[in-house]
N, C-alpha and C positions, 0 to 999 in steps of 0.2 A: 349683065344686069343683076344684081345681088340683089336678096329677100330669103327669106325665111320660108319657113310653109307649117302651118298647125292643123293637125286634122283631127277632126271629131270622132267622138264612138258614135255607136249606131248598130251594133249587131253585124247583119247581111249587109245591111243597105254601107256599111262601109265599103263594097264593091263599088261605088262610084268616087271613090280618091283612087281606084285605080284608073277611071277614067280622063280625072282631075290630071295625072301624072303620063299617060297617055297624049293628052293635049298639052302640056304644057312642056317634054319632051317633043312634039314636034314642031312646036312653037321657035325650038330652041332657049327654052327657060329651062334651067336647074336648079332647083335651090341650093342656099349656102348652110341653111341649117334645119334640121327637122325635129319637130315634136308632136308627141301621138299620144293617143290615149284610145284604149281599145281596139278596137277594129280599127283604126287612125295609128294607134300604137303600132299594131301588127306590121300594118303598111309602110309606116315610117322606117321599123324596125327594118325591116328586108328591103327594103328603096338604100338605107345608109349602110347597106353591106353589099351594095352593087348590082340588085336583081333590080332587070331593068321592068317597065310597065308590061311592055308584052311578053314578058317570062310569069308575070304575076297572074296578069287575064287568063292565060292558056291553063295555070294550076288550078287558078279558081274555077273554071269550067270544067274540069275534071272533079274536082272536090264538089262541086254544086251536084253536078249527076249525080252524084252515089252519095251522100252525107252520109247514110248509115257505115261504111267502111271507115270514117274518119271519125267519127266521134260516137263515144261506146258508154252505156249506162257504168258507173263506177263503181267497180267489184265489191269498195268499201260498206256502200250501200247494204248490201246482203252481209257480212259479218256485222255490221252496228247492230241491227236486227238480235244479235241473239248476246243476253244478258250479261253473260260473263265473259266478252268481248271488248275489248276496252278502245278497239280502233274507234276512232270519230269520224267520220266520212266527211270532206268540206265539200264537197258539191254533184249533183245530181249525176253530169256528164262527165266522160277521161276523154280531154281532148287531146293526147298526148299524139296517136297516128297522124293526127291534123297537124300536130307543130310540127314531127318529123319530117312530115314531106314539104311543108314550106321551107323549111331550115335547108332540107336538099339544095334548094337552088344556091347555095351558098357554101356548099361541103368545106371549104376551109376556113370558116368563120365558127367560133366556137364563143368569144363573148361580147361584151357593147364595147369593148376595146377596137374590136374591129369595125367598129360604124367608121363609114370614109368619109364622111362630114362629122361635124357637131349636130348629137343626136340627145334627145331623151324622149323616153316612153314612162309613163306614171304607172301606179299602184298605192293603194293604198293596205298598208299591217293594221289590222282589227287589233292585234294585242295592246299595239301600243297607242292607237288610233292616231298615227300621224301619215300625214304621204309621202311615198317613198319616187324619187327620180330615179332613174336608171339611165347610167350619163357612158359617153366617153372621154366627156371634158375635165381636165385636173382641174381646173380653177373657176367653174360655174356655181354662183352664189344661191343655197338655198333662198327662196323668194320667201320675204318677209318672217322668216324663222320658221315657220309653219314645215317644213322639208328636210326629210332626210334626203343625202345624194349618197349614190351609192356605186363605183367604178368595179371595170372589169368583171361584170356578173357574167353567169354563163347564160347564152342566149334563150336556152327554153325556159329558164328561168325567169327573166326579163321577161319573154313575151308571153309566157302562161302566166305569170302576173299580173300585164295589163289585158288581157281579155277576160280575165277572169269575172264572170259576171255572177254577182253575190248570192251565191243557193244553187245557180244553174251550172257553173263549169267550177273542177275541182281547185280548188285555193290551194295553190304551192303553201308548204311549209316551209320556213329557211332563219335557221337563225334564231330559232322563239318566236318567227315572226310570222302570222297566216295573211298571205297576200291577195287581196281582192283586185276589181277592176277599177282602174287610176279614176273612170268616171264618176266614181262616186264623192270625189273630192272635186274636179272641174272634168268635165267630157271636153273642152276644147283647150286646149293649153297654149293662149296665145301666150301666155304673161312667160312662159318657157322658153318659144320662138324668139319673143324680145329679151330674154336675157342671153340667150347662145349666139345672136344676131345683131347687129346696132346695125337697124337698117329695118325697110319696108317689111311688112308682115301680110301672106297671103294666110286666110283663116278659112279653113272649108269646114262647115257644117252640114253632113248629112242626115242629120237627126229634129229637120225640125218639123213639128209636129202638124198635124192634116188639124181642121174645122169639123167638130161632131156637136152632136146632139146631147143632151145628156141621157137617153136612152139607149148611147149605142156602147156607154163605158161599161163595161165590165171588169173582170179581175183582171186579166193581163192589159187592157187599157189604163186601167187605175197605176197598174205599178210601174208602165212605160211614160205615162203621160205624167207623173208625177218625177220622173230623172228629167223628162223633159220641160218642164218647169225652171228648171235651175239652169238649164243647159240655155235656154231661151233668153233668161232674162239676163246672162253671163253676157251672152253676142248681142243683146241692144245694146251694153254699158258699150261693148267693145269697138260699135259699127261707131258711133259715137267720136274714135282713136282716128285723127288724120292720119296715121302712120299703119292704117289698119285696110286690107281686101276685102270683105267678106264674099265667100264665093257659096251658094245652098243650092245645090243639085236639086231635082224635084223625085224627092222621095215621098212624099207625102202620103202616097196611096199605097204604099207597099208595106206587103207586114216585116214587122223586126226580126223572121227566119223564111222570108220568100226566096226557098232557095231555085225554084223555078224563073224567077223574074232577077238572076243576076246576068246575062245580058243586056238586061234594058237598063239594070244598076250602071254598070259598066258605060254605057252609052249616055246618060244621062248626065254622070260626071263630065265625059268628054262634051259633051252641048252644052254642058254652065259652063265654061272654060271659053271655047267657041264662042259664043255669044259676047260674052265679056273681055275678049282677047285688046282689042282695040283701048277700051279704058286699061286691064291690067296693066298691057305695058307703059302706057303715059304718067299712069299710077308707082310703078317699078322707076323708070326713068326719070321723072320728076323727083325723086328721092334720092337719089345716088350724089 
């Protein structure tokens, strides 16, 4: 049964497309082509170079224990500090321990040439403010001009790219080019999935947003619930698409770095899946 699969950013709570890929490997669903963006990116990224669900859950519960081993305040930080230092520092955190040991599970993959399906993961260059694909496909058409496409990158490149979330993790340099997190241009890239695809599209969003008060917003409210705006009103237009899945894990209640609460992440993707398993496939099937 052929389909696509598009996964959202989300921070942490992208631990539930490992859930997502979990169930839908036992289901005996694979997808035919992936696209990601952030924590979706990540996912995507390392799902299309062969690490399968249960190679990812066991890292991520290793990495979730210890965070501070994997991502380290950014040394740049302290040289910008002093005046006649000309480094610029692009982001708070070095998550680079964090890509290496994801990349491990892959030792012979070095860039999105080696995705085994048709893949891309987004970013977006500040320099030139356009969005940047990161593909293995020779012949996938920027969507609507808006899109650089960009082959053969090297992998922690691509994928410190698209996680790269604006101010908090450091923005790769490459090119003239400073690379942020692809969510800032779309956090779900279904319109990707249907170009790599001509076929059903399974669209997971992990990022959609809990019911508050307006006393409970504060600063990191403000500046999550304001990506989540755009991300939100992206997947009405899309639920909309007969040729569209939408699967929303129940994230709601979790914050955007609960790194204590990625087994329930993880299990939560797999019960949206479960739950839905019945329609998905009639939905898959009915398409083909």
């Amino acid at each position: 049964m052929g389909f696509s699969l598009a996964l959202s950013g989300g921070g942490l709570l992208g631990a539930a497309h490992i859930g997502v890929l979990k169930a839908l490997e036992q289901a005996g669903l694979r997808p035919f082509a992936l696209a990601g963006t952030s924590a979706g990116g990540l996912v995507a990224g390392l799902y299309a170079l062969g690490v399968t669900a249960s190679d990812l859950e066991v890292v991520g519960s290793v990495i979730t224990a210890h965070p501070e081993r994997y991502f380290h305040i950014n040394s740049e930080l302290f040289a910008e500090l002093w005046p006649w230092n000309p480094t610029r520092a692009t982001g708070l955190i070095n998550p680079s321990q964090f890509l290496s040991t994801l990349l491990n599970l892959a030792p012979l993959a070095s860039t999105t040439e080696d995705f085994q399906v048709p893949t891309v993961v987004t970013s977006v260059d500040l320099v030139s403010m356009r969005a940047i694909a990161f593909t293995n496909m020779p012949r996938v058409a920027p969507l609507r001009g808006r899109w650089e496409v960009h082959r053969g990158v090297a992998l922690d490149l691509a994928l410190g790219a698209t996680m790269a979330l604006p101010g908090l993790f450091v923005a790769p340099r490459w090119n003239n080019r400073v690379l942020v997190d692809g969510g800032t241009a779309d956090t779900l890239p279904v319109d990707w999935a249907q170009a790599l695809f001509n076929g059903p599209v399974v669209a997971v969003n992990v990022a959609v947003p809990p019911t508050v008060n307006a006393s409970q917003l504060g600063i990191e409210e403000i500046l999550s619930r304001s990506e989540d705006y755009a991300t939100q009103t992206l997947s009405e237009l899309r639920e909309s698409d007969a040729n569209v899945f939408s699967i929303a894990p129940m994230t709601q209640h979790v914050p955007f770095f609960g790194f204590n609460d990625y087994a329930m992440l993880v299990e939560h993707g797999y019960q949206a899946v479960q739950q839905t398993l019945p329609q998905l496939k009639q939905f898959i099937d009915s398409r083909q």
